[in-house]
N, C-alpha and C positions, 0 to 999 in steps of 0.2 A: 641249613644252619648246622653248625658243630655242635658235637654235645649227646651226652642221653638225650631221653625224655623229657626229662625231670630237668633238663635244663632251658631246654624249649619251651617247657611250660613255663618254667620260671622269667624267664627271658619276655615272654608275651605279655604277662602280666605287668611286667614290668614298663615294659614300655606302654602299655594302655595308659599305665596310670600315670607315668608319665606325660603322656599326650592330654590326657585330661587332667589332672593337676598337677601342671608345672610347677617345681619348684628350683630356688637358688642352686647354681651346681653346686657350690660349695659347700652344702648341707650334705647331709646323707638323707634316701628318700627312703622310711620306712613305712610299710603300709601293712598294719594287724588288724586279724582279722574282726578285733573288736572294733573298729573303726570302721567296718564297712557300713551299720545302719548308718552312722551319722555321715557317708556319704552319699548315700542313698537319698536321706533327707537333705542334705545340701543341695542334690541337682535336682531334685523336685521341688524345691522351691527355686533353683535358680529359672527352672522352665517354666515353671506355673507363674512367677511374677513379668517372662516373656509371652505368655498367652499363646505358646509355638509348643507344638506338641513333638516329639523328636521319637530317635528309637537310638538309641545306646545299648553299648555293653562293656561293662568296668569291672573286668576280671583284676583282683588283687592281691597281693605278695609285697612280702618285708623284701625288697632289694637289695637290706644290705648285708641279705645268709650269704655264706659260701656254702660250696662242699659240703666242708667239714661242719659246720654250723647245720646241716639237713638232718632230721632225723630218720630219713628213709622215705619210703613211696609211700605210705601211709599217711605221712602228713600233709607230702603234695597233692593227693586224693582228696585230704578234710579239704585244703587250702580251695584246690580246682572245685569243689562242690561248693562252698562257700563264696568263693567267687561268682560260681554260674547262679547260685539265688541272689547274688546282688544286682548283678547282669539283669536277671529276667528280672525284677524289683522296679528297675527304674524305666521311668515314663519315657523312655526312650529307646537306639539299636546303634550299636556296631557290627560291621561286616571285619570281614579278615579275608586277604583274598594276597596272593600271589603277582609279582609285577606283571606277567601274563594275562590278568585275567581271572584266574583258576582262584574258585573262593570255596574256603573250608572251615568256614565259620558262624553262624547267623544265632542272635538271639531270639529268645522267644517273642517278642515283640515283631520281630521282622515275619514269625509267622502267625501272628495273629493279625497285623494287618496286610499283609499281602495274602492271606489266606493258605500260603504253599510252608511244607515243613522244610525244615533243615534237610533232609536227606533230597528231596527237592529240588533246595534251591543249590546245594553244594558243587563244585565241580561250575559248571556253564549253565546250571538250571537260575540262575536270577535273572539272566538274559532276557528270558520268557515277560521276565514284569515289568519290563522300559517299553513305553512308546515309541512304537515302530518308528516313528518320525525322528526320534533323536538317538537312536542307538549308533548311526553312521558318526555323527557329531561328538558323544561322547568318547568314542571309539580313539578319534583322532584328537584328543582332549588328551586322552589317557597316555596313548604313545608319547605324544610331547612331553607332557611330567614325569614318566616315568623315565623317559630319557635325560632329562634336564634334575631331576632329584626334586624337586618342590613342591608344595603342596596340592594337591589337588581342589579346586574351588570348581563347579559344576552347578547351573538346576537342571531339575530332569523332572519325567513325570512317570513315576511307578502307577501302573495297576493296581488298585487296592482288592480286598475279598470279596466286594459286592462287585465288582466288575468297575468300577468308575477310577479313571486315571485322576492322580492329585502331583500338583508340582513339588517335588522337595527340593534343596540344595543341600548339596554332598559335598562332604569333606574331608577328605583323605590324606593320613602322610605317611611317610614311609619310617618302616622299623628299622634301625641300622644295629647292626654286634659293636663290639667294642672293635673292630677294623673299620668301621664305619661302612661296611658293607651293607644294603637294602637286604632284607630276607624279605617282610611282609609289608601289606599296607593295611592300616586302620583305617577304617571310615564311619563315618556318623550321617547320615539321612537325617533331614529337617524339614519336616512338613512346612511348609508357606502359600499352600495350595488361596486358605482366604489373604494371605499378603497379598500374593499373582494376582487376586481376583481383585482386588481395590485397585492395582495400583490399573489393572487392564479396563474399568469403571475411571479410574482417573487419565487416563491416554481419551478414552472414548466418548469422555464429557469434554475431552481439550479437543478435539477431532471435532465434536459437534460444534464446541466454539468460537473456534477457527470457522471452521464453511461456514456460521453464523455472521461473525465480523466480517469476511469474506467478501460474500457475497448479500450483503445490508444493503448495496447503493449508496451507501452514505462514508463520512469519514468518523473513522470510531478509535477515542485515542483513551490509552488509560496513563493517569500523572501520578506519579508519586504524592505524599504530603506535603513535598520541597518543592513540586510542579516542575519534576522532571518522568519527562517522557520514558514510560516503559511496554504501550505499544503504541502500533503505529500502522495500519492496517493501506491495504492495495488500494482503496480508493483514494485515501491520504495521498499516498506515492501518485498514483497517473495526476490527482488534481493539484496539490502543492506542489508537486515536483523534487523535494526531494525525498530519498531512499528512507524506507527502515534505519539500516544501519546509520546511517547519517545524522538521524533527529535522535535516535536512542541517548538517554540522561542528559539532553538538551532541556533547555527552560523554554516552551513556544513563547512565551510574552515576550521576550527577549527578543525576538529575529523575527516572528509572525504577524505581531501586534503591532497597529503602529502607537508610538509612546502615549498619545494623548488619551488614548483609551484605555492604557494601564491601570492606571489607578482605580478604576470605576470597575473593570473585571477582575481582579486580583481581591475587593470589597465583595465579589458573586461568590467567588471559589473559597473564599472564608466560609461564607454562608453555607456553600454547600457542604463545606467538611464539619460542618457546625449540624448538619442535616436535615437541612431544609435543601428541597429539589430545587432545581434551576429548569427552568421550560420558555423555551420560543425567545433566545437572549438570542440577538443579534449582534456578530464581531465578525466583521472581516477577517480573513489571514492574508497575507501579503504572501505574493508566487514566487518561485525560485526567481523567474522571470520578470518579476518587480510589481507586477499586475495582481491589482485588490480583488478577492472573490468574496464575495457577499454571505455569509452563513448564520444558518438559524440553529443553535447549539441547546441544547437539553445535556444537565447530570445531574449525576448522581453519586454520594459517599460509597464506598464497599470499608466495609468493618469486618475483622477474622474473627476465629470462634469465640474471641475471649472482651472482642467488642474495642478492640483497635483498629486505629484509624488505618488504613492500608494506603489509600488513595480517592480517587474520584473517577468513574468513567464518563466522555465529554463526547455525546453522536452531534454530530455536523452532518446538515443536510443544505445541499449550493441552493440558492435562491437566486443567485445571476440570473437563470434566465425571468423567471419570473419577478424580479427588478425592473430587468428590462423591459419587461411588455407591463409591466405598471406606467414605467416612464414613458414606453413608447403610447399608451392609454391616453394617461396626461396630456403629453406635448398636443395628442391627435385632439384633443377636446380643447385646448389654450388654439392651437391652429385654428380650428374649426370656427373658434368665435373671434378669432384674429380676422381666418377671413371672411367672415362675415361683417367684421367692422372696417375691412380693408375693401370689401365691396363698394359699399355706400361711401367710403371714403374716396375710394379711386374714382365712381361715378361724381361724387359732389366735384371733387377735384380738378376731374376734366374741363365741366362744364368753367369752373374758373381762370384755369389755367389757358383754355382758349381764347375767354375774353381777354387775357392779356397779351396771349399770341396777337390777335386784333389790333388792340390797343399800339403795339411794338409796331405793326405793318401801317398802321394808320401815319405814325409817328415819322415812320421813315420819309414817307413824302413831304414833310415839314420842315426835318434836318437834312443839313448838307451832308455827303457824302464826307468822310475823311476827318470827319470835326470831332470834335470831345465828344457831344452828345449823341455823335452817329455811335461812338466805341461804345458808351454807356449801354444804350440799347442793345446792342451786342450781347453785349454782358447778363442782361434783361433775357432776353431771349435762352441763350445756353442754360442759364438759372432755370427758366421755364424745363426746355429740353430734360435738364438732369434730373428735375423734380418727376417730371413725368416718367422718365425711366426708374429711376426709386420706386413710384407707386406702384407701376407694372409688375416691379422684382417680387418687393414686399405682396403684391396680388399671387401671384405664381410663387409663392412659397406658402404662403397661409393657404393658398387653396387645397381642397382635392385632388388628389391624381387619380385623373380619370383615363386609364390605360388605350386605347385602339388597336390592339393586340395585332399583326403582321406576319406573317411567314414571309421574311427579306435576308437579303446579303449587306453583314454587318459591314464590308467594305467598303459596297455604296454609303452605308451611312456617314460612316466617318471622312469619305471623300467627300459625298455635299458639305459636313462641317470643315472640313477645310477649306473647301474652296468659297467659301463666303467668310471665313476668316481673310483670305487672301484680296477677296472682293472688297472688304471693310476697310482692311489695312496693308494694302500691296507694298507697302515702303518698307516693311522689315525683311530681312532676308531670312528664310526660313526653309528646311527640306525635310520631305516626309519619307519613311525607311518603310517599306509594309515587308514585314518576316511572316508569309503566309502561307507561303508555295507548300501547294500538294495537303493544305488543311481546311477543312469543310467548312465555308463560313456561316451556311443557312442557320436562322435562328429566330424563333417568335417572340417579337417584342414590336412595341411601339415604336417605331421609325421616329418622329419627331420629336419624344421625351428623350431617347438612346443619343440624336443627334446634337442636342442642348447637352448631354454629357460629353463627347468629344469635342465639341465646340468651347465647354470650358475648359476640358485639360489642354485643351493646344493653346487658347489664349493666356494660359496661366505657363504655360513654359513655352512659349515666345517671349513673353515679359520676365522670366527669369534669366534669360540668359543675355547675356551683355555685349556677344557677338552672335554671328549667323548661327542659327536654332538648328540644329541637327532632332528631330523625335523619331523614334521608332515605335512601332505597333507590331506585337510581340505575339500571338498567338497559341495556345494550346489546349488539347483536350483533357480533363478533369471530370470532378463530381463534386455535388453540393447537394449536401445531406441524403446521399444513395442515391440520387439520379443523373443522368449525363447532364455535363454542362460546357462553358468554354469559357477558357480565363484569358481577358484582353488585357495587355502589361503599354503603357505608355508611358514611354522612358526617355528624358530628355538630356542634354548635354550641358544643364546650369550648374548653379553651384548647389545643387540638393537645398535641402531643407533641414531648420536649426532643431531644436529640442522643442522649442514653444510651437512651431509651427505644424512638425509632426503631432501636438497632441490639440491644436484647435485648430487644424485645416478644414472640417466638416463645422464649425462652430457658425453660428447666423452673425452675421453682420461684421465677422474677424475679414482684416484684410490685410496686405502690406505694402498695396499698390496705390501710389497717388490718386489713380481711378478707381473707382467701382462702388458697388454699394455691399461687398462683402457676401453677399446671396450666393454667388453662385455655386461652392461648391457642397454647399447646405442643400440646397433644389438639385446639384447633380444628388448626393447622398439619396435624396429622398426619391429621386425616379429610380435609382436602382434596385432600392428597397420595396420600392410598387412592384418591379419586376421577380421582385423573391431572389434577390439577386445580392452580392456582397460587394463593397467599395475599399479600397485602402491605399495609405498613403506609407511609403519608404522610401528609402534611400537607398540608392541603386549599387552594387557590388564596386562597379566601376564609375563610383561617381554619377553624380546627378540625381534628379528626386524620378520615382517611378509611381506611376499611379495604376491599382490592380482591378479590373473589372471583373466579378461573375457573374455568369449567367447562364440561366439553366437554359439549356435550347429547344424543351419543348412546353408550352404549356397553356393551359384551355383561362377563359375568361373567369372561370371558377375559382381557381388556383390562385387567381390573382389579389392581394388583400386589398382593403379599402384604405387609403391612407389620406 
């Protein structure tokens, strides 16, 4: 910088206090010396009311002497001593240091808590008191503003006198002459060591809360007051299907819920923000996929420090499966005494249904051949016939499945049901496609339960199609539930299947065929399922309906359920 001393000095001071109390340019900025306690007291209360402990130094001067207005070195001497007791005064430190680096100034503060003196730290000695880890970082902080002219904004973590590193943030700007030329940089250190430490307490309880909602198993959503979604946790995402991002400030009642149950949970979620808990409330959510998942929901209100309403947190835990083995409980105990009334019923039944098979034969040698009452009889008869296939159905569905477990070639199986399909009803025209080459057919299951399953998919698409029956039998290797299995695909060339019929093709007694008693694809369902095995029904990429079979390929009489 240009200038005596005495102008340097003047000059520094001026700009501190400048830096620290800006004022209007338009003003003139003068700063006497009787004014410095009551700055003193100003920035100790301005810091004592931020509970941040800082280090400052507010060197001051009337900026608006000249020259000629100086009374000589003498007073810049009171000035600069009176200056440094306000300096070391307040609960605070400024540095002074050169664009380079090179610092030739610290107040007492800086060494009473970094424990090193001014002659010390002057020159490259503050160096010494940054943590090793951030010296590289501030380094390349500094070049950049110093090149760019802008403020310096930094944390860092100084050494203190007992030995123990504390975070401050630094702040530094640059002194310019009246060319606007950079001579020094002022800087102020601000302890925030307990701020760093809250807020690293506040990362670290969100870090735990996170892997908590994470990893819960469950679906864990937190609403707004207005029941808008503000989380929305990974097991949400895999089982509803849609994103985080996607539900965020959505309303679930809205698009999850279906309507009729609005009213009745939207009467819960009052209650709760009202603060009464909610426990073991059951509400489905509807899937990306359109499909209801069954959930058993517990909340609760969160209130902030001052006892406002924030929100509600809502854990969902799926009960699907255990729906389903309630139901599948149920039906086995309705079955179970089904068939045991279907026993006694199908025995009583026989014995009557015979005598009138009798009765019909007796008859015939009485009526002529060709006449009314020969056809009636007829009619007699077939009635019998279909009654007795009814009871049979109705018997083999409410029964038991009592497995005979096989080490066989699914092939054959499905070849025998063919060819007594063809043996029953040679008149349709019909052709089998087997895609099997070079794939392992062996598999343990009951031959005869397996065989009643392709024996209905083929008779159900033979009757679907309205020309010659093109089916293929589609083979490949898979898993079900982590053990090896084999997925048999039976795919025909009808006209597929409607909405109603994909969602009650396994239903008892649904049918759409002038014949049948509706059974069978209910008894196929349920011999699959003896096998621990899965059934389904869709609609094929290229047209027509496809029926999908799984089946594990290895398993002992154990494994088997009682169904």
């Amino acid at each position: 910088m240009k200038g005596d001393g005495n102008d340097r000095h003047d000059f520094r001071r001026s700009a501190i206090a400048s830096f620290l109390f800006p004022m209007p340019t338009a003003l003139p900025i003068r700063w006497h010396i009787c004014q410095q306690h009551a700055i003193v007291a100003y920035l100790d209360r301005e810091f004592r009311e931020l509970s941040v402990p800082c280090m400052v130094s507010v060197p001051c001067m009337d900026r608006s002497n000249s020259k000629k207005k100086r009374t000589g070195a003498p007073r810049t001497r009171s000035a600069d001593a009176r200056t440094q007791q306000v300096a070391d005064a307040i609960p605070a430190m400024v540095w002074i240091c050169r664009s380079d680096g090179y610092a030739d100034y610290f107040n007492q503060k800086w060494c009473e808590q970094t424990g090193k003196t001014a002659a010390e730290s002057i020159g490259w000695g503050w160096v010494e008191v940054i943590h090793p880890d951030d010296r590289v970082r501030i380094e390349q902080n500094w070049l950049g503003v110093v090149e760019s002219g802008d403020d310096y904004v930094n944390e860092l973590r100084y050494r203190m006198a007992n030995g123990e590193y504390r975070w401050h943030l630094v702040r530094a700007v640059p002194v310019r002459d009246d060319m606007e030329n950079v001579g020094d940089w002022i800087g102020i250190c601000t302890d925030i060591e307990d701020k760093h430490r809250s807020e690293e307490t506040l990362r670290n309880r969100e870090k735990h809360y996170r892997a908590v909602v994470e990893t819960a198993g469950s679906l864990v959503i937190f609403m707004s007051p207005e029941n808008e979604i503000l989380e929305w946790n990974s097991e949400a995402e895999r089982l509803i299907g849609y994103s985080r991002d996607e539900v965020l400030g959505q309303n679930p009642f809205e698009f999850l819920v279906d309507s009729r149950r609005r009213d009745n949970t939207m009467a819960e979620i009052l209650s709760v923000h009202a603060g009464n808990s909610l426990q073991s409330f059951e509400l489905p959510f509807r899937t990306r996929s359109g499909r209801l998942v069954s959930l058993l929901w517990n909340a609760t209100r969160v209130l902030d420090g001052n006892g406002k309403l924030m929100g509600h947190f809502a854990v969902g835990q799926d009960i699907s499966a255990l729906k389903a083995a309630q139901d599948k409980l149920i039906q086995s105990e309705r079955l179970a005494a089904m068939g045991q009334m279907m026993s006694s019923l199908a025995h009583e039944s026989r014995n009557a249904l015979q005598r009138i098979q009798a009765g019909v034969d007796m008859l015939k040698f009485e009526i002529a051949e060709g006449s009314e009452a020969a056809s009636d009889l007829a009619e007699i008869s077939k009635a019998r016939s279909d009654l007795l296939t009814l009871l049979d159905a109705m018997r083999n569905f409410a029964a038991p499945v009592i497995l005979d477990l096989q080490a066989c070639n699914l092939a054959e199986v499905w070849n025998q049901a063919w060819r007594y399909l063809h043996s029953a009803d040679g008149n349709h025209q019909a052709e089998l496609a087997e895609l099997t080459q070079g794939f392992e057919l062996q598999c343990t299951v009951d031959p005869f339960r397996i065989e009643q399953v392709f024996r209905n998919l083929f008779e159900n698409a033979i009757a679907a199609c309205a020309g010659p029956a093109k089916i293929q039998v589609i083979c490949a290797d898979c898993e079900l539930e982590s053990v090896p299995a084999m997925r048999i695909t039976v795919r025909d060339n009808g006209p597929g299947l409607t909405t109603e019929q994909l969602e009650r093709t396994f239903d008892a007694f649904y049918t759409t065929k002038p014949k049948g008693t509706g059974l069978g694809m209910a008894i196929a369902l349920k011999a699959v399922r003896a096998h621990n095995g899965m059934l389904s029904a869709n609609n094929g990429d290229g047209g027509g309906a496809e029926f999908v079979i799984t089946l594990p390929r290895h398993q002992e009489k154990n494994d088997v359920p009682s169904t």
